[in-house]
C-alpha positions as CSV (number, residue, x, y, z in Angstrom):
1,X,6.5,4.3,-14.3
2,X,5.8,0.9,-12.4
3,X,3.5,-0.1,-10.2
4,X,5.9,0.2,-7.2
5,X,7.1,3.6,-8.1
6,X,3.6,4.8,-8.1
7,X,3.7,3.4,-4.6
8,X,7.0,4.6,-3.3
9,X,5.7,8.1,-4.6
10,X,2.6,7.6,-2.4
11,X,5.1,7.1,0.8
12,X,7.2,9.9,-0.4
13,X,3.8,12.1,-0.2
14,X,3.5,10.6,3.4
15,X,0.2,8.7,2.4
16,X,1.8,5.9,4.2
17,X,1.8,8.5,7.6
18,X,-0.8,6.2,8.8
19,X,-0.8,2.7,8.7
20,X,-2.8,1.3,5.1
21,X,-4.4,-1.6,3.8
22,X,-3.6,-2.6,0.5
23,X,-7.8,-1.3,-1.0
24,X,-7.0,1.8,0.3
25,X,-3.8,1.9,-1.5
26,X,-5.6,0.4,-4.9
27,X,-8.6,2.8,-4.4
28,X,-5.9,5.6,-4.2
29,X,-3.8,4.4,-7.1
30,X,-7.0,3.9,-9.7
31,X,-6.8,7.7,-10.4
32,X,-3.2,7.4,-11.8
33,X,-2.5,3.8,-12.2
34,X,-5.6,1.2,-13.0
35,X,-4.5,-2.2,-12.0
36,X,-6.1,-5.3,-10.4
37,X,-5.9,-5.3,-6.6
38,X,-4.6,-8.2,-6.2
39,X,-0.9,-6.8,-7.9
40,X,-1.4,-3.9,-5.2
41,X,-1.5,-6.8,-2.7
42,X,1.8,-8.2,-4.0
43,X,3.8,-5.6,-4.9
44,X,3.1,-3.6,-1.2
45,X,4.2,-7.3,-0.4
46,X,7.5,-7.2,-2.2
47,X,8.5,-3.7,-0.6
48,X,7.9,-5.2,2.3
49,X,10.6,-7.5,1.8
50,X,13.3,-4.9,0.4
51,X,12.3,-2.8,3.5
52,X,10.5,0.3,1.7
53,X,7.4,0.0,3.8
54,X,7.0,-1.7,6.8
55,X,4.0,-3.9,7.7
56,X,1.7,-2.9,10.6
57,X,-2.2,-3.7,11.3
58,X,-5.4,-2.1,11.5
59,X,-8.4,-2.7,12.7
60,X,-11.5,-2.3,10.0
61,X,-14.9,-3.0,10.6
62,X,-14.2,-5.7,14.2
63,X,-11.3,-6.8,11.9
64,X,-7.6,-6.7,12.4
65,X,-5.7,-6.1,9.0
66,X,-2.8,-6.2,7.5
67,X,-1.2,-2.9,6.6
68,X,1.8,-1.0,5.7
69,X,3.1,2.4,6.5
70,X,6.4,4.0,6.2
């Protein structure tokens, strides 16, 4: 299984309920899926673009973020 159907799986499970940033998504996914964070970045990226997940933001630490949710 891919990297993206790991994710899609995640949204199916309604982790993406709440909006997400795309560490929280990697420090979810290194349980089932090790990969470098920056592929998290771009593949949350790319199902943005075929309208899987939509993109949101989210306030960390003062911060605003970018984040997905579904």
């Amino acid at each position: 299984m891919a990297l993206p159907d790991h994710i899609l799986k995640l949204r199916d499970t309604g982790f993406f309920d709440s909006a997400k940033t795309s560490s929280e998504v990697h420090a979810r996914l290194q349980t089932k899926y090790p990969c470098e964070p920056n592929r998290v970045a771009m593949a949350l990226l790319r199902l943005h673009r075929r309208r899987e997940l939509r993109k949101a933001s989210k306030a960390t630490g003062g911060r605003k973020q970018v984040a997905f949710v579904s």
